[in-house]
VEXDREN-2710 file (C-alpha; in Angstrom, 1 decimal):
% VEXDREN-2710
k/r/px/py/pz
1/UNK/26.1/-18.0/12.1
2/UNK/25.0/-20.6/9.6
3/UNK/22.5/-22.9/9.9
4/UNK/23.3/-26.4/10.1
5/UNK/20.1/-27.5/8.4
6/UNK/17.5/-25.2/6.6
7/UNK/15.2/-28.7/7.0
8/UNK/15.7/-28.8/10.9
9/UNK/14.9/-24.7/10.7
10/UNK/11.7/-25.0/9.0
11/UNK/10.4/-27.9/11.4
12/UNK/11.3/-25.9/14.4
13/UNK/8.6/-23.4/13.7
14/UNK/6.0/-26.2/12.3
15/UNK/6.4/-27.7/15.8
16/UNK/6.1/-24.2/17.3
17/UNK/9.1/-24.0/18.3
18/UNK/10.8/-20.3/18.4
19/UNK/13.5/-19.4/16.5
20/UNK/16.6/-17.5/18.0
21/UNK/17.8/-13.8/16.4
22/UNK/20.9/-16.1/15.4
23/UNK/18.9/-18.5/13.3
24/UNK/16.6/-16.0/11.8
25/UNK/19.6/-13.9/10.5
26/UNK/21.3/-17.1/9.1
27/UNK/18.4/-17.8/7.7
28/UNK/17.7/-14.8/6.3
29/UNK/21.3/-14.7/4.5
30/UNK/20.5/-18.2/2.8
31/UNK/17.0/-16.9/1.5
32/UNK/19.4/-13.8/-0.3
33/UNK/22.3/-15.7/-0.9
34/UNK/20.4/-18.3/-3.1
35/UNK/20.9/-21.3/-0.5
36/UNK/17.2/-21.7/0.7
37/UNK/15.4/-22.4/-2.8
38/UNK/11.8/-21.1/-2.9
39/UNK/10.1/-24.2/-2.3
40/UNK/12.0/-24.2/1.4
41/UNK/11.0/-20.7/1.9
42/UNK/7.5/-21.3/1.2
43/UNK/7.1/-24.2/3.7
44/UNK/8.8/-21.7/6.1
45/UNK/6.2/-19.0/5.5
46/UNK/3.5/-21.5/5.5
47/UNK/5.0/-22.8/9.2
48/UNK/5.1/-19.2/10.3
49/UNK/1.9/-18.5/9.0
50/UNK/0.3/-21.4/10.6
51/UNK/2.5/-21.3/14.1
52/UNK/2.8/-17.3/14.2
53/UNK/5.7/-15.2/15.6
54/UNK/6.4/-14.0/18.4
55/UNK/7.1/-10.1/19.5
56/UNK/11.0/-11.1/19.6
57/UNK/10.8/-12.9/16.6
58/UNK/9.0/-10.3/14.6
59/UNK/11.7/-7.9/15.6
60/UNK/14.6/-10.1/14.7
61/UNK/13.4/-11.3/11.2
62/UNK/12.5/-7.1/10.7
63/UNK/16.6/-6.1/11.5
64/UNK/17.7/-9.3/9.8
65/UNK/15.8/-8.4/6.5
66/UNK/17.0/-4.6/6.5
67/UNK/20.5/-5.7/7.1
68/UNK/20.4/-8.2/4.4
69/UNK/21.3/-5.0/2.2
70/UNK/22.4/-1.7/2.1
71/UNK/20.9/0.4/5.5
72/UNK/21.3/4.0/5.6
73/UNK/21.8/5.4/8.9
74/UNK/19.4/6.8/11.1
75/UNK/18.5/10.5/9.9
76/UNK/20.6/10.0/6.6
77/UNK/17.4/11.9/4.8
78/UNK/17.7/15.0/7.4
79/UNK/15.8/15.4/10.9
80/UNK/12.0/16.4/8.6
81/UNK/12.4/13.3/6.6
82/UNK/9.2/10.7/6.9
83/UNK/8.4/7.2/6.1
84/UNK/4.6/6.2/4.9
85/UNK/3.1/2.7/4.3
86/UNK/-0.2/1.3/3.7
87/UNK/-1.1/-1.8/4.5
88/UNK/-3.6/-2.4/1.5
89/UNK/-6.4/-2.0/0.6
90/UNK/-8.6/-1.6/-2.6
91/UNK/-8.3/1.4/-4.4
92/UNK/-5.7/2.8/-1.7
93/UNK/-4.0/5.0/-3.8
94/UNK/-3.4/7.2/-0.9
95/UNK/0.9/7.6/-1.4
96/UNK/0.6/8.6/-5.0
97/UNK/-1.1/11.8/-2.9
98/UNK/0.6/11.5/0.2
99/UNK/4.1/11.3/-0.7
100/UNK/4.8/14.3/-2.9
101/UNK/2.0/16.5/-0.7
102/UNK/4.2/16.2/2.1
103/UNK/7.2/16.7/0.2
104/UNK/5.8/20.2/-1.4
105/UNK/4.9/20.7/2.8
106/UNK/8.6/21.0/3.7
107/UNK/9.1/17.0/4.6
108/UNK/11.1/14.7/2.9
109/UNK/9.9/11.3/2.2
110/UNK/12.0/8.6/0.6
111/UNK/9.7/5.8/0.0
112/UNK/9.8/2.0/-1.0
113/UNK/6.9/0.3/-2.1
114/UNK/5.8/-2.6/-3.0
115/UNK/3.9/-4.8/-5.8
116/UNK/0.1/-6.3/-5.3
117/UNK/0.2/-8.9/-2.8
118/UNK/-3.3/-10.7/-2.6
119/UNK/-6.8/-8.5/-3.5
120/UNK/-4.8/-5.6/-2.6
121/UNK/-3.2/-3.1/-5.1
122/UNK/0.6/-1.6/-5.1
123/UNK/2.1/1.2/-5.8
124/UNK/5.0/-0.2/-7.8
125/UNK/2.1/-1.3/-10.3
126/UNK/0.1/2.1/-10.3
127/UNK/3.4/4.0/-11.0
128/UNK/4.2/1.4/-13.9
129/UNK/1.3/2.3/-15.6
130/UNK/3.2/6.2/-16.2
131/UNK/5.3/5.4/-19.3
132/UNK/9.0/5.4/-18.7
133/UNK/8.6/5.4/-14.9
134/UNK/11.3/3.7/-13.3
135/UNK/10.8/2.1/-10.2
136/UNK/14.3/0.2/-9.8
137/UNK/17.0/3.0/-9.3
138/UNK/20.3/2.8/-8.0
139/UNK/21.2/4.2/-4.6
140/UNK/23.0/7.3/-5.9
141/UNK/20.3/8.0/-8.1
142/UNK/17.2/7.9/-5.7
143/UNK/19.6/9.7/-3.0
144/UNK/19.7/12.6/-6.0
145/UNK/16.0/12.2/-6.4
146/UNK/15.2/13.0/-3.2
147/UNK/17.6/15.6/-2.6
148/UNK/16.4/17.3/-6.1
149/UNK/12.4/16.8/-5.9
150/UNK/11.9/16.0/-2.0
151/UNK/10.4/12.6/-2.2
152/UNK/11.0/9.6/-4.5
153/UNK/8.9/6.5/-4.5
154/UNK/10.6/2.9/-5.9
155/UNK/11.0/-0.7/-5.3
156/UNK/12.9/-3.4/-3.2
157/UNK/15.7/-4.1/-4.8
158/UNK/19.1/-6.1/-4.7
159/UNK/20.5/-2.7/-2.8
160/UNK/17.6/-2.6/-0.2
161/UNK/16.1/-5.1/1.7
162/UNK/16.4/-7.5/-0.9
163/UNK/15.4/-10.2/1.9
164/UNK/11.3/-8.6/1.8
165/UNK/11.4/-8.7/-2.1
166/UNK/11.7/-12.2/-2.1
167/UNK/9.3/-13.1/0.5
168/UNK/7.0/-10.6/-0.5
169/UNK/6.6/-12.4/-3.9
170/UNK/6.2/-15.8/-2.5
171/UNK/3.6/-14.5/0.8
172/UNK/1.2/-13.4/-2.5
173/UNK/1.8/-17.5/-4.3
174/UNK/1.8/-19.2/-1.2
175/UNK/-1.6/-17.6/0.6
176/UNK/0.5/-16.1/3.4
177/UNK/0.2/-12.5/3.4
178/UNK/-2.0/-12.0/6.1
179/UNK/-0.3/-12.8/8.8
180/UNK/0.7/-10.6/11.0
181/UNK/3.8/-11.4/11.9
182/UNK/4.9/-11.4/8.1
183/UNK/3.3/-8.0/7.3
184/UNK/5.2/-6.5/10.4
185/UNK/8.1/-7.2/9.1
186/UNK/7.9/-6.7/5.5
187/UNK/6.5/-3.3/6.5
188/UNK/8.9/-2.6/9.0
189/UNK/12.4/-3.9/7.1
190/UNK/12.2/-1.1/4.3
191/UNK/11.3/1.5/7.0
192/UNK/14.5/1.1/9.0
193/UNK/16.7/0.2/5.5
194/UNK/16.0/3.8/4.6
195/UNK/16.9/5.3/8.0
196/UNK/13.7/7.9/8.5
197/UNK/13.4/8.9/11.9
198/UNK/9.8/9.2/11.7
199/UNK/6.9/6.5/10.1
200/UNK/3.5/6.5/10.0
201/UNK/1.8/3.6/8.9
202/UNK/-1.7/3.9/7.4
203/UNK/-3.2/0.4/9.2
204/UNK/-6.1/-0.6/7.1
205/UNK/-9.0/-1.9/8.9
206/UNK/-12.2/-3.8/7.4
207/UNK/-13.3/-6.3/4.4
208/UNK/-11.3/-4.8/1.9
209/UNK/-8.1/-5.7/4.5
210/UNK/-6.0/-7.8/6.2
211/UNK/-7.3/-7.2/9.2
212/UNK/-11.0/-7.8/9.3
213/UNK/-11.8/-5.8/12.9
214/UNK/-9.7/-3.0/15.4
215/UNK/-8.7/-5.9/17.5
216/UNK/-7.3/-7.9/14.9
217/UNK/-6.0/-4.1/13.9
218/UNK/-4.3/-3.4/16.9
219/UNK/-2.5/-6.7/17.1
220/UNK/-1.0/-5.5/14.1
221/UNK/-0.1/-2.5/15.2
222/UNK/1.6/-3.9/18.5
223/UNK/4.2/-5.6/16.4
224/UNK/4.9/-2.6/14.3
225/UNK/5.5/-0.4/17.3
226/UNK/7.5/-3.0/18.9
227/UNK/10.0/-3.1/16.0
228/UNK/10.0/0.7/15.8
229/UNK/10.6/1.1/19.5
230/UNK/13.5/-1.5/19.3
231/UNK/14.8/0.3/17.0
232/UNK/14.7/4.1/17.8
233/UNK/12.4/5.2/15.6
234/UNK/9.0/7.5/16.3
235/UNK/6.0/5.4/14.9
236/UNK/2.5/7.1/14.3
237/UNK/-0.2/4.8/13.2
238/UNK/-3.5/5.9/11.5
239/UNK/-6.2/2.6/12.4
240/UNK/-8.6/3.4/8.9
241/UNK/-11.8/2.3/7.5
242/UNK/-11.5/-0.2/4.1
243/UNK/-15.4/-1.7/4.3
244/UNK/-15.8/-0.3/0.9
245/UNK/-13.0/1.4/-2.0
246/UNK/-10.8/4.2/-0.9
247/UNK/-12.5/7.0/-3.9
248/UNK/-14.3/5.7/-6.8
249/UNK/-11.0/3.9/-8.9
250/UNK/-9.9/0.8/-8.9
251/UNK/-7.0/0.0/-11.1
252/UNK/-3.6/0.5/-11.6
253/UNK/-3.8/3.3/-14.1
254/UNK/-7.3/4.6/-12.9
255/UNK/-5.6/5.2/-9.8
256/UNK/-2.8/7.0/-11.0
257/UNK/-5.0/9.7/-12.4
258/UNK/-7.6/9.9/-9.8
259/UNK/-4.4/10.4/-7.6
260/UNK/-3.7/13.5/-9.6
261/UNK/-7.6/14.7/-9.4
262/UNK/-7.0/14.7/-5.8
263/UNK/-3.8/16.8/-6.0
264/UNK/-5.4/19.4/-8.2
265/UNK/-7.8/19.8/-4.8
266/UNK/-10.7/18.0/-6.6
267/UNK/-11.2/13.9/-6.7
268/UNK/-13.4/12.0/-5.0
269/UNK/-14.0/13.7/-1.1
270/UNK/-13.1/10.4/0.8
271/UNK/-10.1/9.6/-0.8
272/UNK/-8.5/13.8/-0.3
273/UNK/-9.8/13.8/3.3
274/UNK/-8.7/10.3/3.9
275/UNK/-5.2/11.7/2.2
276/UNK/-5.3/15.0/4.1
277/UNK/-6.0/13.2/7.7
278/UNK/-2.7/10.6/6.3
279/UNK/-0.4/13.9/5.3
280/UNK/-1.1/15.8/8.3
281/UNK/0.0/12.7/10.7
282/UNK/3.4/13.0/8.0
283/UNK/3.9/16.6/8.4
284/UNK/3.8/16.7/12.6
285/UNK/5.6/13.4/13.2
286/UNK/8.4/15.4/10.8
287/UNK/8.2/17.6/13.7
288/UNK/7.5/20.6/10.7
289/UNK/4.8/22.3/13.0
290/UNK/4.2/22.4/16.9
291/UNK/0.8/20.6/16.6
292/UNK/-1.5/19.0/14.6
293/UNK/-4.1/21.8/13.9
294/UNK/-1.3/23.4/12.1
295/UNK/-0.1/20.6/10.5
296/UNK/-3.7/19.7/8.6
297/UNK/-3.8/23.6/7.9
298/UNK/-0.4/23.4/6.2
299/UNK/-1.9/20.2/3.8
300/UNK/-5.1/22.0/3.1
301/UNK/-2.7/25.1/2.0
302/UNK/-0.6/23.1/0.0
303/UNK/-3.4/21.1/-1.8
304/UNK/-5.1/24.3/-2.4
305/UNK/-2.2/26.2/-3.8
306/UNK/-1.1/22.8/-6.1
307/UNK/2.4/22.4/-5.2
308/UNK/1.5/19.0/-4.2
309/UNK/0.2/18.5/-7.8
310/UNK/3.8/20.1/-9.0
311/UNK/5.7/18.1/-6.5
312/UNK/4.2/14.7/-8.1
313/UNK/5.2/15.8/-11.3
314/UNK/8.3/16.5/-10.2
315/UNK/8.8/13.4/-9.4
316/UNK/7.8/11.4/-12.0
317/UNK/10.0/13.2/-14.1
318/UNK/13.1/12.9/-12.1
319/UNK/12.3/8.8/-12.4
320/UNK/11.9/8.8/-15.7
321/UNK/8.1/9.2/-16.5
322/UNK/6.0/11.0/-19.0
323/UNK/4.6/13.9/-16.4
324/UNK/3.0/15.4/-19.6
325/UNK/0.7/12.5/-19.9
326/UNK/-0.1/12.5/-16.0
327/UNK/-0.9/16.0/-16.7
328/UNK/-3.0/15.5/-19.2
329/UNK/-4.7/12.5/-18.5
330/UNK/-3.5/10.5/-21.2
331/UNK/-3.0/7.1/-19.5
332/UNK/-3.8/3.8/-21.4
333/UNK/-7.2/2.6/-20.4
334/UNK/-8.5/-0.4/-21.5
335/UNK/-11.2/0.0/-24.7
336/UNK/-13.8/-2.1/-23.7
337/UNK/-16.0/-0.1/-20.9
338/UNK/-19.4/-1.6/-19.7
339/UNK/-21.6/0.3/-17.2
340/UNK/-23.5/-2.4/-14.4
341/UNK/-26.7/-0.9/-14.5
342/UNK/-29.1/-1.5/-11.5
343/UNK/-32.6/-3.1/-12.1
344/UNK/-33.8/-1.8/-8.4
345/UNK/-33.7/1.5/-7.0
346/UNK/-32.5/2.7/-3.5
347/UNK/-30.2/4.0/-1.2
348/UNK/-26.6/2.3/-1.9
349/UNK/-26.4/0.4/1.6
350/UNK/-23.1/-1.1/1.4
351/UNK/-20.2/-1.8/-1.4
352/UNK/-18.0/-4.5/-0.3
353/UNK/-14.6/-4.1/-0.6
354/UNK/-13.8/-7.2/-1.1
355/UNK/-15.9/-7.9/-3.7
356/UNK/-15.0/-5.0/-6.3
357/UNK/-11.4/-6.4/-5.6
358/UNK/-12.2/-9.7/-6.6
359/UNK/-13.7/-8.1/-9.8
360/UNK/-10.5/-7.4/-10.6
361/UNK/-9.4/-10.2/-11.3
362/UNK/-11.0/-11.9/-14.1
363/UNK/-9.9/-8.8/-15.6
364/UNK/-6.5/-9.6/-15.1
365/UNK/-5.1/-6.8/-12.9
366/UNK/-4.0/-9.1/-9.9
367/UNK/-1.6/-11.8/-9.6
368/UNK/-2.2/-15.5/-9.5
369/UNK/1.8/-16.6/-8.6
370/UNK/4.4/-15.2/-8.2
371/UNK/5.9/-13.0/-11.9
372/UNK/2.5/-13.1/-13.0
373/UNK/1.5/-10.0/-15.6
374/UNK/-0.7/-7.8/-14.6
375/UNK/-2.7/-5.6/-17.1
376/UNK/-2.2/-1.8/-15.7
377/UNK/-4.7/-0.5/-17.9
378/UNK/-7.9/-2.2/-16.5
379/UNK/-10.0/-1.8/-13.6
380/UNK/-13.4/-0.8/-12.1
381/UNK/-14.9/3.1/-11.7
382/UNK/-17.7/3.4/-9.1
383/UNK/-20.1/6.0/-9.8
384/UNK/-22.2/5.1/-6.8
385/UNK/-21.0/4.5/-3.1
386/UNK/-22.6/4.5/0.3
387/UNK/-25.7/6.7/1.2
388/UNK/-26.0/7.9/-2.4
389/UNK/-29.3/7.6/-4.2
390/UNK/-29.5/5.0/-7.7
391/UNK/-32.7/5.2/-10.0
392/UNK/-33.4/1.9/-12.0
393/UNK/-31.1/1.6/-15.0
394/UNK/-28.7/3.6/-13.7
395/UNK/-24.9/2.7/-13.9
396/UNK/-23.6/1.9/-10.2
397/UNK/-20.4/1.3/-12.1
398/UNK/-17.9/1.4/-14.8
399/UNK/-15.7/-1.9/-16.1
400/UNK/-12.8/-1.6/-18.0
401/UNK/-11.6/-4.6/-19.7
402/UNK/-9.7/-5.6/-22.7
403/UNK/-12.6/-8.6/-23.7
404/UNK/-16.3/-8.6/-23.4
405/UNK/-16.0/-11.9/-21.7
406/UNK/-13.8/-10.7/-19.1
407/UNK/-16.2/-7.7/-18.5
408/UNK/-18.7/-9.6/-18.2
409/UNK/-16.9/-12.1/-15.6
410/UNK/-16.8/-8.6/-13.4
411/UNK/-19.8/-7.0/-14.3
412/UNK/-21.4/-10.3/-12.2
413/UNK/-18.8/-10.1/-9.7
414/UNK/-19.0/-6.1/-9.0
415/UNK/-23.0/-6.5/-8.9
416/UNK/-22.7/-8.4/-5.8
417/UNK/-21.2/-5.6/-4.3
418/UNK/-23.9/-3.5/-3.9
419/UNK/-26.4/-3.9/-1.6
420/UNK/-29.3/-1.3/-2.1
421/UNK/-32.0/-0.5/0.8
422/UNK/-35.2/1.4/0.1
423/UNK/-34.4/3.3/3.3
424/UNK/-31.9/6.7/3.7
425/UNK/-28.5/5.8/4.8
426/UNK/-25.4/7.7/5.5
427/UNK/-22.5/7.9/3.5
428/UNK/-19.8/6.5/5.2
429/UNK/-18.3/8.8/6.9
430/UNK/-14.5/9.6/7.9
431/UNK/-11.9/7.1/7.4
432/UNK/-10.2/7.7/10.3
433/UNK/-11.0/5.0/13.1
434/UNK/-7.8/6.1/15.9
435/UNK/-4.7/6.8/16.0
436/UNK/-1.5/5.7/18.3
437/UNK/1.3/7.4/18.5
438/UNK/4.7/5.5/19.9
END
């Protein structure tokens, strides 16, 4: 089918009208074909932002925008193979663990990720901070990846779901990524392109999220199981806490190494149990072990032993990247490093999520439109988080910038943050809210 008038489709959904599975794949052809220019788009996405989408909607945009490129069939990868996504958070580095963990566990996990889209990281940018990475690869190539090493993790591109990669870039320009319509489908598409018969999807849940509350969660989550269902695939989805930074980095390439802290068994402990609680949902919806009690023994083994350490190695060298520097923690950092240093003492109450990420920014490590650069060596270290004791004068926090004026744009930013209380508090405790399994 073609549309008769992209015009006419766009004002169909500003009047709340609902589109058919006909129009949304004709649609979805012009958007890849070049026909609906990017200025039509956005006004769609601001129309279906505005309006929303409904269940059937969200499930025909998700098929259209997989089959708008190459699909793999259903168990391609073999009966273990996996599927992980995030939803985004700040300092969610969680797949650069997750991913090769489970691959070292006996799973195999071909992944596509995606680029920043808002105050949240992505895992396209954290890799691009290993030199030589490659993130764009043809098919054969990341099918020989993932046979080799187990796991391979790279972008949308013209061969898959090439429909998400150009929404995805205008959602972040156009101040529509969080709805959840869009984000079921955007997560959803590159899940059924690559065929896996199994996906968990790690839903964040909190101020450093899209969803600010487990309801708002939840609605989420009915849209992703609905597309999964449709489509005859097993969905497991961890619901997880994002009030305040998953570990203690924040930054592309700060993430990348505190990634491989956590696969050497050390890191900080919310981000490896966080990743352990993730890998072990991986590992039984594989259907590698009878039950979950032997699953999370399996990940504790296999972090312990460091395969999963080996396995992201691995990897980075099969796509091209400098594993020796991984190793040996020779990432570029930005030179310009200025400790926030607390003029109270206290218990550390809170640290907003949402704030550290919008430190970030005059830093330059998020995107203002759409192609922006990003600066992968930048970013924020917190040496203090929730429940944990601060004496006057003490750093809460490391900036890295690449100017004192942008460090110092942060430094205010990040100090905000915190919220201190002269009374004990707990640290935060587990990440893990619930989880639903479809």
């Amino acid at each position: 089918m073609k549309l008769t008038s992209i015009t006419e489709f766009i004002a169909s959904k500003r009047d709340g009208q609902e589109h058919s599975a006909d129009e949304i794949a004709a649609f979805t052809a012009a958007i890849v074909s070049g026909e609906a220019p990017d200025y039509q788009i956005s006004a769609w996405l601001m129309a279906a932002y505005l309006r929303g989408l409904s269940r059937t909607e969200v499930v025909a945009l998700a098929r259209a925008m997989a089959a708008s490129g190459y699909q793999y069939p259903l168990g391609h990868f073999g009966p273990h193979a996996v599927d992980k996504h995030s939803t985004g958070g700040v300092g969610d580095k969680t797949s650069l663990v997750v991913v090769p963990l489970c691959a070292a566990a006996g799973a195999v996990v071909p992944k596509m990720a995606g680029r920043g889209l808002g105050f949240t990281g992505g895992t396209i940018d954290k890799l691009e901070s290993i030199p030589g990475f490659q993130v764009q690869l043809e098919l054969p190539r990341f099918e020989e990846v993932v046979t080799n090493v187990g796991c391979a993790i790279v972008a949308q591109s013209p061969a898959l779901a090439p429909a998400d990669g150009i929404l995805y870039a205008l959602r972040d320009a156009t101040a529509t990524v969080e709805s959840p319509g869009l984000i079921a489908t955007s997560v959803m598409s590159k899940k059924l392109a690559l065929g896996c018969p199994a996906i968990v999807i790690d839903l964040k849940v909190g101020r450093g999220s899209f969803c600010q509350d487990l309801e708002q969660a939840r609605e989420l989550g009915a849209l992703l199981a609905a597309i999964a269902q449709a489509n005859g695939r097993r969905l497991t989805i961890v619901y997880s806490s994002m009030e305040q930074p998953l570990g203690s980095a924040v930054g592309h390439a700060l993430e990348v190494l505190e990634a491989a802290e956590v696969l050497r068994g050390a890191g900080p402990e919310d981000l490896r149990e966080h990743c352990l609680a993730v890998a072990s949902e991986m590992i039984l919806a594989a259907q590698l072990v009878p039950d979950l009690p032997a699953a999370k023994a399996l990940c504790r083994q296999v972090l312990q032993e460091g395969s999963g350490f080996a396995k992201f190695l691995s990897m980075i060298g099969a796509q091209g990247g400098d594993a020796e520097a991984v190793a040996q923690g020779r990432l570029s950092l930005a030179q310009h490093v200025r400790p926030v240093l607390t003029s109270d003492e206290g218990y550390v109450l809170s640290v907003d999520a949402r704030q550290v990420a919008r430190a970030l920014q005059p830093l330059g490590a998020t995107r203002q439109k759409k192609g922006d650069p990003i600066d992968l060596t930048v970013g924020v270290k917190l040496l203090a988080k929730q429940g944990e004791w601060v004496k006057a004068g003490e750093p809460l926090a490391l900036v890295y910038a690449n100017t004192e004026r942008a460090a110092l744009e942060a430094e205010l930013i990040l100090r905000s943050a915190y919220r201190l209380s002269s009374e004990a508090c707990a640290a935060a405790g587990h990440s893990v809210l619930c989880v639903e399994r479809f």
